[in-house]
N, C-alpha and C positions, 0 to 999 in steps of 0.2 A: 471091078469097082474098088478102088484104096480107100483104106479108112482115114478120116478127114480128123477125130479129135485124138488129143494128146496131150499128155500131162506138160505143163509147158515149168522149164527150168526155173531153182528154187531163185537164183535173181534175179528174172522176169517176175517172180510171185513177189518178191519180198520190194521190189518196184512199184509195183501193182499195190499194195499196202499199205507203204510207205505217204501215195499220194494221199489216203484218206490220213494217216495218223500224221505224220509230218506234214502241214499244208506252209508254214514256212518257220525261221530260227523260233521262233517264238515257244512252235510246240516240240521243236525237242529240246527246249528248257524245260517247260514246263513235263515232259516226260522222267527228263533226266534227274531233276529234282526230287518228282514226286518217287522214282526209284532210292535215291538218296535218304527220304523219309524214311520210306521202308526200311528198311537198311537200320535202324533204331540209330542213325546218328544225330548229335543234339550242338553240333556244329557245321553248317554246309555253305559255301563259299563258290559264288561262278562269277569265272570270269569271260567278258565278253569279247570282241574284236570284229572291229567294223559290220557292231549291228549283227554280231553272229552269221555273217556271212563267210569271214577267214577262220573264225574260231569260237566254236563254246565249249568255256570247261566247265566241270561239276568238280568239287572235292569235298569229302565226306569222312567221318570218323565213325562211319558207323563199321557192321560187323565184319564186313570182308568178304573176299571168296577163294575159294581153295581153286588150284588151276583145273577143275574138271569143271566148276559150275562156270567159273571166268570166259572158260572158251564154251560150254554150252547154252550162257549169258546171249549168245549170239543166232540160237536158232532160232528159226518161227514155232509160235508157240509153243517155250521155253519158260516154265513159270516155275518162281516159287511158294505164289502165295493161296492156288487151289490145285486141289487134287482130283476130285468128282465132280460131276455136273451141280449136285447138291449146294456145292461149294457156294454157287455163284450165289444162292441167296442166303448167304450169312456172311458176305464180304464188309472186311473192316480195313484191308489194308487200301491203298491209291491207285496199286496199279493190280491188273489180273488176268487180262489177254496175253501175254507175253508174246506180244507184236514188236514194241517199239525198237527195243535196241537191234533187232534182226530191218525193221524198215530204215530205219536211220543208219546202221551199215550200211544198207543197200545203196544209199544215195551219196555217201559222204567218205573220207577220210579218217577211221574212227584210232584211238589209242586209250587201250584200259589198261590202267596199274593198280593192282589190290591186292589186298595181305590182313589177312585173319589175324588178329590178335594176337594170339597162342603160337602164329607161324613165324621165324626165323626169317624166311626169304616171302615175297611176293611173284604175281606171275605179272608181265606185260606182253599184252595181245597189239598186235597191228592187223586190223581189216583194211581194207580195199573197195568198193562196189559188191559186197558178201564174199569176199575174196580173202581168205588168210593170207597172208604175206610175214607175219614171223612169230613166234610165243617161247618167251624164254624166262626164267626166274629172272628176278632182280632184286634190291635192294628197296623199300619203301617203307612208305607212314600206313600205321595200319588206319584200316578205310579202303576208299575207293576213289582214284580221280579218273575221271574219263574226258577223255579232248575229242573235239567232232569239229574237225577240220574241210574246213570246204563246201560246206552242202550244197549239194548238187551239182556237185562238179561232172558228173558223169549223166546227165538229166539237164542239156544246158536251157532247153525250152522251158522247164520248171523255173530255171534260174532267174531264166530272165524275165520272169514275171513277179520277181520280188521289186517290190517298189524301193523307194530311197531309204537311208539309211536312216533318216529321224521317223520314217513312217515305221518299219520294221522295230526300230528300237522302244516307242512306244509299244509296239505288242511284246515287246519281251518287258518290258517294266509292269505289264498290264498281268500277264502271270505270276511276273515273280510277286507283287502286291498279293495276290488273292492265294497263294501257297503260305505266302510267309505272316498271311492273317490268319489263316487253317492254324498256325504250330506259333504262336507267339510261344514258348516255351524250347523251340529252338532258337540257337545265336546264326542269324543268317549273313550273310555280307556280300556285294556286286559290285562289281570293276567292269569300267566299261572304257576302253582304251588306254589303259593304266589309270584311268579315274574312278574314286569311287564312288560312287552314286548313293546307296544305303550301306549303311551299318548299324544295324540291327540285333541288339543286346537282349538275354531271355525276359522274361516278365511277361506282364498282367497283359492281356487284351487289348485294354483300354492303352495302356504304354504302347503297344505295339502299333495301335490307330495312332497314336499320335507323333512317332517315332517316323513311319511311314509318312503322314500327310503334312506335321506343322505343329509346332506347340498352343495353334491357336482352337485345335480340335478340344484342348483340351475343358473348352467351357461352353463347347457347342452338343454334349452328349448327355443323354438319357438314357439308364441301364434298363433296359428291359427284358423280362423274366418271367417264365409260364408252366408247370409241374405239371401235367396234365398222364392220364393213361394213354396217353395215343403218343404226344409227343411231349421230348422237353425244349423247353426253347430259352435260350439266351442271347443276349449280346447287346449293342447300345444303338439308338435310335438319333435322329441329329433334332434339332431345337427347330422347332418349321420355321423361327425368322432367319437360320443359318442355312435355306434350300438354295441353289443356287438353278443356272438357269440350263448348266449344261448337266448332262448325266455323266456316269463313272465312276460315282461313292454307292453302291449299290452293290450291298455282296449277300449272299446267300449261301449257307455251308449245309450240307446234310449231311452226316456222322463225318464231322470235318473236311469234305469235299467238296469245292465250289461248283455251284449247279447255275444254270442262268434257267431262271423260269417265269414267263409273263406271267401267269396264273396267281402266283402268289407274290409277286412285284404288286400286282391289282389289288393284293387284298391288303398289305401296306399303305399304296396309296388313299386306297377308300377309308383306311383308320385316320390318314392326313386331310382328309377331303374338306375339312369345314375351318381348320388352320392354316392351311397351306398357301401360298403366293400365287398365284396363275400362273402357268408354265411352269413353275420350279419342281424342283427331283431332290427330295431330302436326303441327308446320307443315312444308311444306315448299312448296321454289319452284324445280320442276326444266325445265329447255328441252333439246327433240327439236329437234336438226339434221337434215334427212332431205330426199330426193331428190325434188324438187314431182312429177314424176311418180310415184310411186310413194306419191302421195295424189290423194284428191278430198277440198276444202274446198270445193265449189260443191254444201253436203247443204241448207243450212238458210239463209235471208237473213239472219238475227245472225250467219251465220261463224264459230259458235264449235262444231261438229261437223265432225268429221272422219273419212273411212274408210282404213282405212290396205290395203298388199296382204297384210301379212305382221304381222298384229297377234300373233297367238300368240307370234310371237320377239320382237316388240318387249316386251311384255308380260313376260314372260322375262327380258330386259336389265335394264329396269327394275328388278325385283324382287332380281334378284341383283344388280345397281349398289348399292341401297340400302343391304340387307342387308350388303354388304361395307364399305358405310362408317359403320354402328353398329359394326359390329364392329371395324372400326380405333380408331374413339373409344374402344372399351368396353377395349381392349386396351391404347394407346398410353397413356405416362404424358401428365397433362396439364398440368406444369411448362415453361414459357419457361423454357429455361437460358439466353438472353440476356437476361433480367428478372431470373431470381429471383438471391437472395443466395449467394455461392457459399459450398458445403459446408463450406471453410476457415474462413469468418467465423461459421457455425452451428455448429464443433463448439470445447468450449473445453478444453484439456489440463489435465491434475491431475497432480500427483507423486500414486506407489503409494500411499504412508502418508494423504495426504488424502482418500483415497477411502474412505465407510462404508458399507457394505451396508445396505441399506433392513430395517427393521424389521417384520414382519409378524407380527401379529394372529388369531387364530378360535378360534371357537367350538366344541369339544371337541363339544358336545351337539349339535349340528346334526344337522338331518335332512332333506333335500333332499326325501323322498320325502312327508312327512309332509304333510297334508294339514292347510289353517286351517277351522275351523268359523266357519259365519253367514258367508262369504262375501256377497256383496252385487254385482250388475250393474245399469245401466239400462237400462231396452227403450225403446225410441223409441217410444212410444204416446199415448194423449189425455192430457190434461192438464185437471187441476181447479181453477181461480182462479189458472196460473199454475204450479203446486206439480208438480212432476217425480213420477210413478209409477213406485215400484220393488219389485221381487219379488225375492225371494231366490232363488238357484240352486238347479235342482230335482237331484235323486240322478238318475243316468243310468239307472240299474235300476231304478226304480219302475213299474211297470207300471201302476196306479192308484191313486188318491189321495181321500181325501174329505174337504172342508174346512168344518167346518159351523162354521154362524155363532155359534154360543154357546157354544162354548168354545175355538175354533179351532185344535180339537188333530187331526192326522191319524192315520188310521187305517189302515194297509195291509187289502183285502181279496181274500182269494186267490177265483178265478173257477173253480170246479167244470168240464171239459170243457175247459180251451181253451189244452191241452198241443197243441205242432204250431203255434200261429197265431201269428204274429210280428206284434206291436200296435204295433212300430215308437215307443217312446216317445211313447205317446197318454195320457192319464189326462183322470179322472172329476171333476169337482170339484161341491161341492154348497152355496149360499148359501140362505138358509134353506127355499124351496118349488122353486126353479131350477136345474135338474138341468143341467149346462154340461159337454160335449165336445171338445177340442179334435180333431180329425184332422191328421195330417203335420205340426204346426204349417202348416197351409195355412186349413182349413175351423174352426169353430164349430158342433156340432149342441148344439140347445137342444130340451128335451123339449117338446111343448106337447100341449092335451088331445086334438087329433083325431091325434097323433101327433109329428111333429119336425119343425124346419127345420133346413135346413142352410145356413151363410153363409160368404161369399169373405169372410175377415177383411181382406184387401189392399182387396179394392171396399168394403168396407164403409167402410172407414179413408178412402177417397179421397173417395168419397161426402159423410160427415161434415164431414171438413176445405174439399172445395168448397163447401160451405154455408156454414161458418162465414166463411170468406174472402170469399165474397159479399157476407155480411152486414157483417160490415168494410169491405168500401170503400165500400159504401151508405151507413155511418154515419163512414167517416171515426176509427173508435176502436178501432185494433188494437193488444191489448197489445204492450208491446215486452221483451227482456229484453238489459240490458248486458252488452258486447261484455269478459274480463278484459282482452283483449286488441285494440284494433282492429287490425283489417289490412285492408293497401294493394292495389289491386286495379287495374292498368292493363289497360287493351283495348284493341282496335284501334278504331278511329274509328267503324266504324259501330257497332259494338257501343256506345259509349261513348256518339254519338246517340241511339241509340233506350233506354241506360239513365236521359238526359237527359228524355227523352220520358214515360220512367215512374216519373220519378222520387216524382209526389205518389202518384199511387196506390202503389207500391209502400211507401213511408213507411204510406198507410194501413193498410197491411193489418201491421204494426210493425219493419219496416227503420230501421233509423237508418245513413243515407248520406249523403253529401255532396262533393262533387266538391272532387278535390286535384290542381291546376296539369291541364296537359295528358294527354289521355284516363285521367285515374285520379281513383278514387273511394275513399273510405274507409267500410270497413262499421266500425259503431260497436256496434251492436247489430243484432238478427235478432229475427225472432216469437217469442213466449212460448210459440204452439200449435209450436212446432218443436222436435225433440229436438238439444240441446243437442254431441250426437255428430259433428255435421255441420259442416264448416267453413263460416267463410262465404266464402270467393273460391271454394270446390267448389258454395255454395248459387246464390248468384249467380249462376255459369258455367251453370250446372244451369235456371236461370229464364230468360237469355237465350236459352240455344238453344232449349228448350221452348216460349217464346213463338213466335222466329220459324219453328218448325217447326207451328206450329199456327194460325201465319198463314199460310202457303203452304197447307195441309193442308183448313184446315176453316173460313176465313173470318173467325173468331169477331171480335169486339167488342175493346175492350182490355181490360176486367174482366172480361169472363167467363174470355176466355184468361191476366190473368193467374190469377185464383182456379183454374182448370183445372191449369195447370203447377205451380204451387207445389203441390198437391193430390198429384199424381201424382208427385212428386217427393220428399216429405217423408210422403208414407203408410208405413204398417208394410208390409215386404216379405215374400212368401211365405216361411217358413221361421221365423217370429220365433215362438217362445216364448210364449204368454201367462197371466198370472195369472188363476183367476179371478175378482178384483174387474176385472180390464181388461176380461174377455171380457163381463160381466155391464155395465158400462160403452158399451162397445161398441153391447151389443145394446139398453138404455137411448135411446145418445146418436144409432144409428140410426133407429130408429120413431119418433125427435123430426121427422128429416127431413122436407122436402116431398115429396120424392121416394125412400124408402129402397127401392124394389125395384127400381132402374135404377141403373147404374154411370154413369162418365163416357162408357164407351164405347157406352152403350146395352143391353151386357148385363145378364142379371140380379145381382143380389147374393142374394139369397134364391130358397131351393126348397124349398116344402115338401111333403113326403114324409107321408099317412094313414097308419094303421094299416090299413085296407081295402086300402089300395096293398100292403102290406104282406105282406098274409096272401094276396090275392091271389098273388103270386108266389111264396111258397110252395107256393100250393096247384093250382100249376101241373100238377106232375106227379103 
């Protein structure tokens, strides 16, 4: 019998590794950088190239390395920043596994050039797949640049599971944001195809939030600030009417290392909960000072989970930090009285006699209480060639209704028996042979001959609209309807990427957009199958995050997800009122479908309900 295990070779391991630490360009920026920090450099510069797929540099001023550490830079676990097991819980530096640079050789093209301060020459290392290929002094800046050329060039199955180049480039903007809010006290800078994308000067926090996102952050922040024995907490909070509708401004540092954690995202929002927009995700960007022992960051190889000893009080802090600094904003005037114009120069004096009392007007006949007839609302529902559908407001007291088609007069009719039953404002409505139900405003029951169906008017609506929207970017010819008004719509950079990214399609399906100076866009116009009630920077907001949440989610294509999101987003919502030329419409413009008895989400939209079912249950007992 031979023996079967074996230690298996170190570029097989460093392979093996590499999948969890490197999962695509993204993280060995974010690796390379946070090495870079360490490194006490207080200038760090990467350059990108197609998406960090041909190329990512790092360059650094920090301390350097002498040619033993330079090529021992490259084992597995090769560190300089612990020594003992001990070590791991009193960690302050970013990086401490000394994983990465040995996984990221493994998969790529690598070239390090670095030179100690104090040294005369530098060394340059060329790896291969963990492969030395040559190490010879040279000539350099002291610091460290390193190029990672190719990744995964030798790993083509990894490869080719990087998506497109604005998806990928988004996640490398997405790290370098959340490193370079860690160190606003480093000068940072990124090129990304010879463009530079940030540039990033040392300073305050608050400059570096606004430097990163827009000069417009800078009247959307509240400083908020916590001393506590357990934890210290700082950083600034966004204005809840500045929440927006998609997530991304949400940062979280724990002894300056960005963590992603639901728990204390929760206890945020619960300090938002009684200010906050519905749906919306305020920005903020808050850092835990806290005792390394009294964490473990050695959960996960990205190092971006964390368990803490005493979450429930942390958690608590938080929440009430927050809260007490909306409530300072909501209180305190928000006048600079070293700005503004003093009270002296705003009020202007009159002599007695010059002054007249204002003259006031009204109407003897008025009647506050009085009520206008034919009133008029719009429902957000389907649309015919473009043309807005509206119903007149129905009497709240009507119990049923009957709207027949040849003369279109209504007729109240009282139901024999059905004292005691609360119909909850339901009514009956009748188009010439199609007998139409509304339930809750939720459901549509329509009579048919073996008995009824009953239909989710919201599935039904989302159903429709995802068709139609299909078929619009298929053919590239989606009505459009002008904007009275365009408005300006800036995002943060990735956001702004990937609306770069969707930009024809989304035109096709009838957006009129078009990008105005740095990360902002102008909506000029919106679809014609959309109700007219909905802004557009709320629409947009609303398509962004619904895209990227149904990328993470459910893999989809980019047309299907975007027709999905816009679908789901711009449907009639449970509770909406309908007329019944809408509901007759409706149930028309669903049986057109390919699919009318499947929702987006797979459930049904239709149930239909026999008379046999019927009497059956009756005849139960």
């Amino acid at each position: 019998m031979f023996d079967i295990i074996q230690l298996l070779p170190d570029s097989v391991a460093n392979q093996i590794a590499a999948g969890e630490v490197v999962q695509r360009p993204a993280s060995a920026v974010k690796e390379l950088i946070e090495n870079a920090i360490d490194s006490g450099a207080d200038k760090i510069q990467l350059l990108i190239k197609d998406a960090g797929k041909s190329l990512i540099q790092v360059i650094d001023n920090g301390c350097g390395m002498s040619i033993t550490d330079a090529r021992m830079c490259f084992e597995r676990h090769a560190t300089s920043k612990i020594r003992k097991a001990e070590d791991l819980f009193a960690i302050r530096t970013m990086g401490f596994r000394g994983e990465a640079m040995a996984s990221i050789a493994a998969i790529a093209q690598v070239e390090l050039k670095t030179r100690r301060h104090d040294d005369e020459l530098g060394s340059r290392i060329c790896i291969e797949a963990s492969e030395l290929i040559s190490q010879e002094p040279v000539s350099a800046m002291p610091g460290t640049s390193i190029s990672v050329k190719n990744l995964f060039y030798n790993t083509p199955a990894r490869r080719n599971f990087l998506k497109g180049n604005s998806v990928e480039m988004r996640h490398i903007i997405d790290e370098f944001q959340r490193v370079a809010l860690s160190k606003p006290d480093i000068f940072f800078t990124m090129h990304h195809d010879g463009n530079e994308v940030f540039h990033l000067p040392k300073g305050s926090l608050k400059q570096r939030i606004i430097h990163l996102f827009g000069n417009a952050y800078n009247q959307k922040l509240v400083p908020v600030e916590e001393d506590t024995t357990i934890i210290q907490l700082k950083g600034y909070a966004g204005k809840p009417e500045f929440a927006k509708k998609t997530r991304g401004e949400q940062f979280f540092f724990v002894n300056n290392r960005f963590i992603k954690d639901p728990y204390l995202n929760h206890a945020v929002l619960t300090a938002y909960r009684e200010v906050l927009p519905p749906e919306s995700f305020p920005l903020y960007v808050l850092f835990i000072e806290i005792d390394p022992t009294k964490i473990d960051i050695n959960v996960h190889p990205t190092k971006t989970e964390i368990k803490y000893q005493d979450e429930k009080a942390i958690y608590a802090i938080i929440r009430s930090a927050v809260k007490r600094a909306l409530g300072k904003y909501n209180i305190s005037p928000t006048l600079d009285f070293n700005q503004e114009t003093g009270f002296s120069q705003m009020i202007t004096l009159k002599a007695q006699e010059d002054i007249v009392p204002p003259q006031i007007s009204f109407n003897p006949d008025f009647n506050p209480f009085a009520s206008e007839k034919n009133t008029e609302r719009e429902i957000p529902f389907l649309r015919s060639s473009g043309e807005t559908q509206r119903t007149s407001a129905k009497n709240w007291g009507s119990l049923y209704e009957i709207v027949q088609s040849d003369s279109h007069k209504q007729q109240e009719i009282e139901m024999p028996g059905n004292r005691g039953i609360d119909l909850d404002n339901q009514s009956i409505k009748k188009i010439g042979e199609r007998q139409i139900f509304q339930l809750h405003n939720r459901f549509i029951i329509s009579q048919i001959k073996s008995g009824f169906m009953l239909i989710d008017q919201q599935a039904a609506h989302e159903r429709i609209l995802y068709e139609r929207f299909l078929e619009q970017l298929e053919n590239r010819k989606g009505a459009s309807q002008q904007s009275l008004f365009p408005q300006t719509v800036t995002l943060n950079l990735g956001d702004f990427e990937l609306v770069r990214d969707l930009l024809p399609d989304i035109q096709a399906l009838g957006f009129q957009i078009r990008e105005f100076g740095k990360n902002t866009v102008i909506v000029e116009g919106i679809p014609a199958d959309i109700s007219s009630n909905i802004s557009e920077i709320e629409m947009l907001e609303h398509l962004i995050e619904g895209f990227k949440n149904n990328q993470l989610a459910l893999k989809l294509n980019k047309r299907d997800n975007l027709a999905r999101t816009l679908a789901r987003n711009t449907a009639i919502k449970t509770g909406t009122s309908l007329s019944a030329e809408e509901m007759n419409m409706m149930i028309d413009e669903l049986f057109a479908c390919e699919m009318p008895n499947a929702s987006l989400s797979g459930k049904p939209v239709i149930i239909t309900i026999t008379l046999d079912e019927l009497i059956q249950k009756f005849d139960k007992n």
